[in-house]
Structure formats: structure tokens, C-alpha cells
Backbone as CSV, one residue per row, in Angstrom:
resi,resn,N_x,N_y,N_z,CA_x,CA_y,CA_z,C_x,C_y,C_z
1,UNK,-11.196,-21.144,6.921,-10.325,-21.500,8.039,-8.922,-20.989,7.748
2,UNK,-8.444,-20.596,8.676,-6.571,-20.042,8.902,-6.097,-20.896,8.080
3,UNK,-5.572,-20.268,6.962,-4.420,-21.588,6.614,-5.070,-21.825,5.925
4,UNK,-5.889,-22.410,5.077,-6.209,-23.212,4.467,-6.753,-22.665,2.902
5,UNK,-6.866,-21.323,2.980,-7.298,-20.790,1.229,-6.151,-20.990,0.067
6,UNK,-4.873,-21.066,0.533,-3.913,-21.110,-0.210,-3.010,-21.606,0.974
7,UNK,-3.472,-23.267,0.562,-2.784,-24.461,1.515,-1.220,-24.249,1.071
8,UNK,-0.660,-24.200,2.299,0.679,-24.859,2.598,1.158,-25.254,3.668
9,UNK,0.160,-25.936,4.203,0.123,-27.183,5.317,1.144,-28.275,5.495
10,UNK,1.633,-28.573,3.964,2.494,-29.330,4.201,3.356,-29.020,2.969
11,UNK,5.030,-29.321,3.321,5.919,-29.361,2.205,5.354,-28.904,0.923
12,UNK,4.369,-29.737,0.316,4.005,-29.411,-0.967,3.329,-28.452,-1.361
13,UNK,2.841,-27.377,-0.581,2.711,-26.127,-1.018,1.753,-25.609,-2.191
14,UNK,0.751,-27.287,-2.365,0.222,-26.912,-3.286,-0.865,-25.891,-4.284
15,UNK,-1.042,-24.723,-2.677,-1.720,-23.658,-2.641,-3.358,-24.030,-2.697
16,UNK,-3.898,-24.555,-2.757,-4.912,-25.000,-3.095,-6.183,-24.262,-1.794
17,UNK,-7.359,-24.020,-2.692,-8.325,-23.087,-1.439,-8.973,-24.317,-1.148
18,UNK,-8.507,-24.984,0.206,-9.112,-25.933,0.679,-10.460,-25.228,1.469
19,UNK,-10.991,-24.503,1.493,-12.297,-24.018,2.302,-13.143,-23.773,0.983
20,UNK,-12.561,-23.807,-0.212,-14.467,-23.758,-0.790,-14.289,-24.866,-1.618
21,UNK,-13.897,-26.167,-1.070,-14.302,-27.114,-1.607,-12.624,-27.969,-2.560
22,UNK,-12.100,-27.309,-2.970,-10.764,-27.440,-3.320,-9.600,-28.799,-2.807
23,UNK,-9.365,-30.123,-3.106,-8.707,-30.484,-2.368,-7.308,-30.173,-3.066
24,UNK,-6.387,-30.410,-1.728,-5.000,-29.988,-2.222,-4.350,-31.382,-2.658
25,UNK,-2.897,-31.367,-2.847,-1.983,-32.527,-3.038,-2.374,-34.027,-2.207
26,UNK,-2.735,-33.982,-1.013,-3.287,-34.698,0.151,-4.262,-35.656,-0.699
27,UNK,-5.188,-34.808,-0.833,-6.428,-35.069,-1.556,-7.797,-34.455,-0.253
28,UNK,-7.173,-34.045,0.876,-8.165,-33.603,1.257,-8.611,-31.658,1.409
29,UNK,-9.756,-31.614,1.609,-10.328,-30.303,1.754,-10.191,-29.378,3.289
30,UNK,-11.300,-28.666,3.718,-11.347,-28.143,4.694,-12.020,-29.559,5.796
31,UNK,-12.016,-30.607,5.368,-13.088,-31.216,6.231,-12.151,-32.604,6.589
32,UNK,-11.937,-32.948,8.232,-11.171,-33.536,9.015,-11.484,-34.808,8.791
33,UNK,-11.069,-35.734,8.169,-11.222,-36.840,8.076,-10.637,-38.095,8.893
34,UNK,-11.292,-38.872,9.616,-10.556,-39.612,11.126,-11.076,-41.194,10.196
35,UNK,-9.569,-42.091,9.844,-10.134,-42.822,9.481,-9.991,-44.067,10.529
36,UNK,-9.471,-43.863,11.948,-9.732,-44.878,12.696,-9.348,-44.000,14.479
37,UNK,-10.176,-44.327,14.831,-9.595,-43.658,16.656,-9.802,-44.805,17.509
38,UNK,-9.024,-45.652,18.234,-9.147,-46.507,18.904,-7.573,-46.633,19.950
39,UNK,-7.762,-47.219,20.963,-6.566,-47.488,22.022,-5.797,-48.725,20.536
40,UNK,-4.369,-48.485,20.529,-3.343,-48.561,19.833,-2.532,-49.421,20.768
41,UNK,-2.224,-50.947,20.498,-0.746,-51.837,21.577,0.482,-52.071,21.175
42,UNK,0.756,-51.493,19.929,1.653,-51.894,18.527,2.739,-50.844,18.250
43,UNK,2.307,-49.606,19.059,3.139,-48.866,18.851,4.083,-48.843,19.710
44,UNK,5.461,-48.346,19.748,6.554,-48.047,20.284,6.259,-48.349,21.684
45,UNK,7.430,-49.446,22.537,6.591,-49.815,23.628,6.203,-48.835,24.609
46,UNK,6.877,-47.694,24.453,7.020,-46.656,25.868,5.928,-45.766,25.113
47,UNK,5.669,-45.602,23.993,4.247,-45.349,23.853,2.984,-45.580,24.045
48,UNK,2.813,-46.877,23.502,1.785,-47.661,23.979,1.761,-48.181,25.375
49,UNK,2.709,-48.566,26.023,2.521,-48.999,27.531,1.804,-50.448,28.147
50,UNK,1.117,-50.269,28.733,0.415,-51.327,29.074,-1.398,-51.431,28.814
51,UNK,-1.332,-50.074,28.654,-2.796,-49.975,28.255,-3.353,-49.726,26.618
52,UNK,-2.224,-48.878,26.043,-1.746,-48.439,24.720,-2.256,-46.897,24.413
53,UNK,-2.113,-46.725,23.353,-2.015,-45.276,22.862,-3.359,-44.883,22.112
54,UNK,-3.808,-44.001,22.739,-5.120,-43.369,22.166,-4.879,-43.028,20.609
55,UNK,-4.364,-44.163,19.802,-4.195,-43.533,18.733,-5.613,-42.850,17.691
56,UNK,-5.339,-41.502,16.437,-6.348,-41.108,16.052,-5.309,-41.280,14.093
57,UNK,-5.756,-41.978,13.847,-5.144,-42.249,11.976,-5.795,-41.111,11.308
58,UNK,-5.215,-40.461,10.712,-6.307,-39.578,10.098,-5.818,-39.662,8.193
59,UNK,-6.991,-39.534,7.655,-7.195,-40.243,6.131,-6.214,-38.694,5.082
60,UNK,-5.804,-39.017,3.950,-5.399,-38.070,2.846,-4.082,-37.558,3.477
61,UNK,-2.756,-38.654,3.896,-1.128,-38.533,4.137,-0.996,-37.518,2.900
62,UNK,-0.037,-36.318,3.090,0.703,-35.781,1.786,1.476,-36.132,1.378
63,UNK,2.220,-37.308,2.065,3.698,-38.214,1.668,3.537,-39.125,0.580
64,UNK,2.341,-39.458,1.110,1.506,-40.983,-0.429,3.315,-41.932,-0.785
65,UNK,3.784,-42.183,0.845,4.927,-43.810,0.128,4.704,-45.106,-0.804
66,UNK,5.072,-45.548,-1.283,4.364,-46.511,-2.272,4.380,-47.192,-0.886
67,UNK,5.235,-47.960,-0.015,5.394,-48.735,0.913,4.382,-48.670,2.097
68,UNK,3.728,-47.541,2.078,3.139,-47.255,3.198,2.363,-48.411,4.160
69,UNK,2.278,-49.303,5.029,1.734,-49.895,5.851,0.087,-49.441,6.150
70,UNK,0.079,-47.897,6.177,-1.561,-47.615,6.632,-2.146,-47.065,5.345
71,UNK,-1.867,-47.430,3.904,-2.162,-46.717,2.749,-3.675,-47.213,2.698
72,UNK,-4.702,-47.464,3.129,-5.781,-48.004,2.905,-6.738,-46.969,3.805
73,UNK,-6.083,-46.663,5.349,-6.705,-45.677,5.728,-5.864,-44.258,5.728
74,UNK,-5.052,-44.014,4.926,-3.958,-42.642,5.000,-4.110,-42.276,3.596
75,UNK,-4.398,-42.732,2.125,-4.393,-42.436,1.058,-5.737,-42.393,0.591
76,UNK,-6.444,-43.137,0.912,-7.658,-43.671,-0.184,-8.634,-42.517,0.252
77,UNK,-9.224,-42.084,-0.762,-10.487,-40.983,-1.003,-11.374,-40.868,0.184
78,UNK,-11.238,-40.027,1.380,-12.411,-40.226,2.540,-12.694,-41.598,3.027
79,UNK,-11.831,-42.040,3.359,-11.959,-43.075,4.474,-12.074,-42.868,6.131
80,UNK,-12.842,-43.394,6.297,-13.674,-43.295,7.337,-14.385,-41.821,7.674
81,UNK,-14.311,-40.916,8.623,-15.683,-40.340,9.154,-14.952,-39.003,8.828
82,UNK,-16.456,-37.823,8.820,-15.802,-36.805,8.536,-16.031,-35.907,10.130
83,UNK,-14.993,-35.434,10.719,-15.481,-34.955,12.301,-14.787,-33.762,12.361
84,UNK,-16.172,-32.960,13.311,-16.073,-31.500,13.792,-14.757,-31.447,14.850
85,UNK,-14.619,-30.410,14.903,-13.509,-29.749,15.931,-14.155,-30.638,17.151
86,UNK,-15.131,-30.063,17.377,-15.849,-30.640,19.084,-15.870,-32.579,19.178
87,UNK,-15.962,-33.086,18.167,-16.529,-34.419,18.014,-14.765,-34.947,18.264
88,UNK,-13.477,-34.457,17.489,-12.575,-34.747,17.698,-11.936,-34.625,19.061
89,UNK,-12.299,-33.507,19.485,-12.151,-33.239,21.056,-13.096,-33.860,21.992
90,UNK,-13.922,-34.694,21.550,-14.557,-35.650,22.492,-14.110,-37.207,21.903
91,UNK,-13.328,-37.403,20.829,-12.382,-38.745,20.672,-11.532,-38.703,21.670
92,UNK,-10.664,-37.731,21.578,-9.480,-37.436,22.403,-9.669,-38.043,23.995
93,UNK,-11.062,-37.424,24.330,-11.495,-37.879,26.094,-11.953,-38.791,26.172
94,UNK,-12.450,-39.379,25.099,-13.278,-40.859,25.265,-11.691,-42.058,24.954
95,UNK,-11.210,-41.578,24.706,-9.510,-42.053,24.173,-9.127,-42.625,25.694
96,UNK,-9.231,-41.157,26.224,-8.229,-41.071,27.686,-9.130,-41.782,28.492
97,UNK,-10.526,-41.830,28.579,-11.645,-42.346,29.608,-11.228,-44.127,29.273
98,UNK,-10.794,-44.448,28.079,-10.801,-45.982,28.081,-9.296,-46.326,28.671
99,UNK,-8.645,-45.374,28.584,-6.996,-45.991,29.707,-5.928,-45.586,28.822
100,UNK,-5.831,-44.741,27.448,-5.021,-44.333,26.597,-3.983,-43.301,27.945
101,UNK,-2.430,-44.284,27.235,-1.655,-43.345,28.113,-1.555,-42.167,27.386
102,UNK,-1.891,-41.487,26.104,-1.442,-40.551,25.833,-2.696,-40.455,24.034
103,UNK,-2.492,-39.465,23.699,-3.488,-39.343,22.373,-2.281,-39.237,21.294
104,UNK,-2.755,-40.144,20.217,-1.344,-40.134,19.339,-2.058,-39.913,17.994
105,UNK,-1.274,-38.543,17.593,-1.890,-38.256,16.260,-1.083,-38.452,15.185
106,UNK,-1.897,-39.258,14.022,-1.088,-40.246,13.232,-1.313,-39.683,11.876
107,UNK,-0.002,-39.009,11.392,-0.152,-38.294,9.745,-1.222,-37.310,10.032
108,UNK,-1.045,-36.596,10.706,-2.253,-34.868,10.751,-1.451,-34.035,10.338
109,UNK,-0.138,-33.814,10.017,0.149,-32.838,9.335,-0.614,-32.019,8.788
110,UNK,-1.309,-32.317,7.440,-2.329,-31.511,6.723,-3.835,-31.230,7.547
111,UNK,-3.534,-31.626,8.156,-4.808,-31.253,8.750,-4.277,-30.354,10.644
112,UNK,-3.326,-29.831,10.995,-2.434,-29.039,11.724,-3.085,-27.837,11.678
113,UNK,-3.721,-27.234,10.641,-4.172,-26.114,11.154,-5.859,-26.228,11.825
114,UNK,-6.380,-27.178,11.634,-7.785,-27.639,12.296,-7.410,-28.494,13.415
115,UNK,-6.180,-28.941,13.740,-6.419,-29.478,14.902,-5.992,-28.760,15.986
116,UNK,-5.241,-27.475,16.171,-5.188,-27.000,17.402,-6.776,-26.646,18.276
117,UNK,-7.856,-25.935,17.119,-8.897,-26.154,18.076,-9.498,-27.167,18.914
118,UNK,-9.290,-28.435,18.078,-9.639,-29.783,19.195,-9.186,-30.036,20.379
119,UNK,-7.585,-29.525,19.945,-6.781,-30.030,21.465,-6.880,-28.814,22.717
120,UNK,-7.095,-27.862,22.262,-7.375,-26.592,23.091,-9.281,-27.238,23.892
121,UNK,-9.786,-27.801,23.195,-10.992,-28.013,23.637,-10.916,-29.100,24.533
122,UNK,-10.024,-30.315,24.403,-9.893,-31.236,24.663,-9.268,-30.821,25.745
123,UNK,-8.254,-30.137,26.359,-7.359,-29.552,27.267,-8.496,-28.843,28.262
124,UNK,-9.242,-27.994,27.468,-9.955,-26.977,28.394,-10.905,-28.080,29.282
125,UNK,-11.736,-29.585,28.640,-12.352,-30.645,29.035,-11.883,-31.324,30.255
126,UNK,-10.670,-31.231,30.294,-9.680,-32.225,31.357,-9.020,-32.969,30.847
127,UNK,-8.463,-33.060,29.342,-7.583,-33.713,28.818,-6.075,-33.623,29.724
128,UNK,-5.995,-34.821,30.477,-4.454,-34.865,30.888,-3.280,-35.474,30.594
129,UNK,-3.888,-36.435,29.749,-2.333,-37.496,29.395,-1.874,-36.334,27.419
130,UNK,-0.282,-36.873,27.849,0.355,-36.267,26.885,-0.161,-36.561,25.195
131,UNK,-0.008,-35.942,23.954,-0.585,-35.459,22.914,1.053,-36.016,22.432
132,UNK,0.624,-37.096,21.357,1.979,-37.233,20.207,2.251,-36.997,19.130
133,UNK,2.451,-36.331,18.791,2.508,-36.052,16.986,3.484,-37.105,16.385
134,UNK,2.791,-38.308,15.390,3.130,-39.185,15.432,3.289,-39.138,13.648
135,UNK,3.954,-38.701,12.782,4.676,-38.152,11.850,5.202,-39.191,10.897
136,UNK,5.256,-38.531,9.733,6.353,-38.779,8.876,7.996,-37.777,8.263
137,UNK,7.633,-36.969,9.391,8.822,-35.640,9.186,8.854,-34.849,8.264
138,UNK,7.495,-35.493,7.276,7.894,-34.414,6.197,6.836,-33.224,6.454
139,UNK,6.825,-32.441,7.145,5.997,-31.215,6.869,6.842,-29.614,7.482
140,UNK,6.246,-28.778,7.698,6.786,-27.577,7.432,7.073,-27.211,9.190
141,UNK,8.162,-26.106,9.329,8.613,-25.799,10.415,7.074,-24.963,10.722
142,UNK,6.696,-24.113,9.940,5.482,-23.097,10.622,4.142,-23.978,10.616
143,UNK,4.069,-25.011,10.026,3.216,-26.163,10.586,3.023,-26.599,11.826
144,UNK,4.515,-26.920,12.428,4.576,-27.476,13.476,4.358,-25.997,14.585
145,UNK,4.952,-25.151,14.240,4.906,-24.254,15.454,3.252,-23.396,16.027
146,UNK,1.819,-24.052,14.698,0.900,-23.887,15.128,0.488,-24.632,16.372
147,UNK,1.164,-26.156,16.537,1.104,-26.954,17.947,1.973,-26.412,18.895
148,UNK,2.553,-25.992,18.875,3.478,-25.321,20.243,2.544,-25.084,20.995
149,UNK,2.993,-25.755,22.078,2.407,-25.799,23.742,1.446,-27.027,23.380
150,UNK,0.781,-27.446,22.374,-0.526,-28.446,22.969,0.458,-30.017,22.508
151,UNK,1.539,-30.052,21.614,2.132,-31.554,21.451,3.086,-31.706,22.744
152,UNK,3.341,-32.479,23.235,3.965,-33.186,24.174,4.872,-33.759,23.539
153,UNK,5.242,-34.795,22.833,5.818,-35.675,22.129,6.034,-35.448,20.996
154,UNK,7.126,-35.503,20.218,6.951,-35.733,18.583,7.835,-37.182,18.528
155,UNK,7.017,-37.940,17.652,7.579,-39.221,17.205,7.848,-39.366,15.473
156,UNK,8.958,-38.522,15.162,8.618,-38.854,13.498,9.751,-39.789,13.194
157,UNK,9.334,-40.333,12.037,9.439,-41.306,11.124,10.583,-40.963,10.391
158,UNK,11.876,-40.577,10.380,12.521,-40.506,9.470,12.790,-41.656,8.258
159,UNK,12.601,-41.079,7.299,12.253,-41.933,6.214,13.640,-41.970,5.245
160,UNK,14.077,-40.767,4.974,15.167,-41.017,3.457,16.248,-39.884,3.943
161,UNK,17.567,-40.755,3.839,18.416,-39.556,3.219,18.584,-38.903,2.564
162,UNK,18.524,-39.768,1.660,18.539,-39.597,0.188,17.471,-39.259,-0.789
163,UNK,17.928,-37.975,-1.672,16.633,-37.579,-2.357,16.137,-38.179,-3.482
164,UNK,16.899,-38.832,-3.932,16.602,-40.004,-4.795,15.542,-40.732,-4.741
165,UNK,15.725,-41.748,-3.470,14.753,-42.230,-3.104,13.582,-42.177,-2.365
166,UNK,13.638,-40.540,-1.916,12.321,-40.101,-1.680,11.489,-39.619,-2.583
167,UNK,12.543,-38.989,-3.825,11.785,-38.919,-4.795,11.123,-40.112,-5.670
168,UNK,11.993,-41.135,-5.534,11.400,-42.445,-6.376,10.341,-43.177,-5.576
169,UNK,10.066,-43.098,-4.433,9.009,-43.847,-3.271,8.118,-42.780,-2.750
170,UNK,8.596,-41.242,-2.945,7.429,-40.577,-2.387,6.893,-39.497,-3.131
171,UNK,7.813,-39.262,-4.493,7.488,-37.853,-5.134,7.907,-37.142,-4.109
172,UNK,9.075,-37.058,-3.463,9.429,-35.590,-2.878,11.143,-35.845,-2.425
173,UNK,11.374,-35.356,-3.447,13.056,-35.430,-3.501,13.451,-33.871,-2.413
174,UNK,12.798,-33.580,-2.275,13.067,-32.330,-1.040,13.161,-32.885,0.071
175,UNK,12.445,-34.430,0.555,12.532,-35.138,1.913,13.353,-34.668,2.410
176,UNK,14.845,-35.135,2.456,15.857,-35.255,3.245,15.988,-33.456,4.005
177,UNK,16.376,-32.529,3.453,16.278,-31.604,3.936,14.806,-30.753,4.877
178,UNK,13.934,-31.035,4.269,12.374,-31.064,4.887,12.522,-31.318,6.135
179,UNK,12.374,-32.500,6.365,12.411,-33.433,7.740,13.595,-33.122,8.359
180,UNK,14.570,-32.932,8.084,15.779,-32.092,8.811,15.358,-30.779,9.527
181,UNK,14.826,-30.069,8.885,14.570,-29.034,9.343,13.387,-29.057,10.035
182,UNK,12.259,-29.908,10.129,11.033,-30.076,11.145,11.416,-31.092,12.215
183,UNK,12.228,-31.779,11.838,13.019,-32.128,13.379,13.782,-31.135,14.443
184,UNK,14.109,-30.486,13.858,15.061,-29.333,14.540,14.092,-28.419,15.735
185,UNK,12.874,-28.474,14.522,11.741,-27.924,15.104,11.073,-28.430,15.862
186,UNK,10.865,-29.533,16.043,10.601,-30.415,17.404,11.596,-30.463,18.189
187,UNK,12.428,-30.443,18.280,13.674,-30.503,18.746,13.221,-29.420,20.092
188,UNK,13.245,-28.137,19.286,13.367,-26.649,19.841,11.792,-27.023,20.904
């Protein structure tokens, strides 16, 4: 897969040939791991709405915060299911068929270069409500610009000013500038 023999999917660059089996920094491989897809009421109110947000969690974050809130399904070794391009692009519609105002993708960074085929499939299906990239800011400007045209929304997480303490809570004292610069890129 594009991208993925000598991963740098995200910030960490850890080169890794995620297609023959290889996991990178993440801990994951070539293979999409969804560790929860369900309508979401918790998130941001103008996100969620009245019906809530097709959210999709997806397992192996490259950020790994000690603090993290979803570290059980965002860190831990293959949690939950492992799903095809097509199977993700039929979450997405079964998302929108239950009343999701919008599909909210939660920590896919590393997994950015396998998901434009879903949403292109999902789009070509009759996917109509808006697509959120629902973030921790830390990943790469040419990451993000593989979603150009299919995200609608970016919702990231700014986390640290300071590299200190991204380095002491996330292993990545590069944060602050990172996420500066992939905001910009949502921005644009």
C-alpha cells in the first residue's frame, strides 16, 4: 500500500515496512484496526447534535499520552476488529443510516493513507453528512493533504506548548511545533 513500506504516516517517521508485516511506532501494520464504530452524544455539542456523531475510534494512537482517556481502545495491541477498505465504507453508511450527523474519525492519523479509499467509496455510496478528522494534531502536513477534499471538519486536540511536557507525557518533544504546522494545514 502507498505510504506504508517506509511509514511516515505520522510525526514519528519511524520508517517501518508496514505491508509485509512490520509494525511501526503506533504498533500497527498494514491492517485497519476499528476498535469501536457507534453513534457518539459526548462529543462537542455542535458535533454530536441531537442525534450524535457517527463516531469510528480506531486502535494503535502514535501519540501513546500517559493521560489518554481512550488508552484501552487507542493503545492496546489490536483491539477490536480488523476491517477492509469496503467493510469501513459500509460503517461509515450504516453510521449515517442510524441518524449520525456526520462520521467522526477518531486518532486515524496512522492509518490516513488507507482511509482515503473508504471515504471515496463511502462518497461514491451516497455518503452525505460531513467527515471529521477528529485528532490529536500531532501528525504530518503531507498526511493530512492525502484527505483533501474528502474531510469536512478538522477537530484537533491541541495538547502542549511546551516541549517539555510533551516530551514528558508523550515522548514527542517536537509536539508543539508539529501540531502548529498541521493546523495551519487544516486551516488551508
Amino acid at each position: 500500500m502507498e505510504g506504508l513500506h517506509n511509514c511516515m504516516a505520522c510525526p514519528r517517521g519511524c520508517g517501518a515496512d508496514r505491508t509485509r508485516g512490520q509494525r511501526g511506532y503506533c504498533g500497527a501494520d498494514s491492517t485497519v484496526w476499528v476498535a469501536r464504530a457507534a453513534l457518539h452524544h459526548w462529543e462537542e455539542p455542535p458535533i454530536s447534535g441531537t442525534r450524535g456523531s457517527g463516531a469510528v475510534f480506531f486502535a494503535h494512537c502514535a501519540l501513546a499520552c500517559v493521560f489518554c482517556q481512550n488508552r484501552q481502545i487507542s493503545r492496546l495491541a489490536d483491539v477490536g476488529k480488523p476491517v477492509t477498505a469496503e467493510r469501513l465504507a459500509g460503517i461509515f453508511l450504516e453510521l449515517e443510516a442510524q441518524g449520525a450527523h456526520n462520521i467522526n474519525l477518531v486518532t486515524g492519523s496512522h492509518y490516513a493513507p488507507q482511509l482515503v479509499r473508504p471515504l471515496r467509496l463511502a462518497r461514491e455510496q451516497g455518503l452525505a453528512v460531513p467527515v471529521v478528522w477528529n485528532s490529536s494534531g500531532y501528525e504530518t502536513a503531507d498526511t493530512l493533504r492525502l484527505l483533501d477534499g474528502l474531510v469536512n471538519i478538522y477537530l484537533p486536540d491541541y495538547k502542549y506548548h511546551s516541549s517539555y511536557y510533551a516530551a514528558r507525557y508523550s515522548h514527542a518533544a517536537d509536539y508543539p511545533e508539529t501540531a502548529q504546522e498541521a493546523i495551519t494545514e487544516m486551516v488551508r
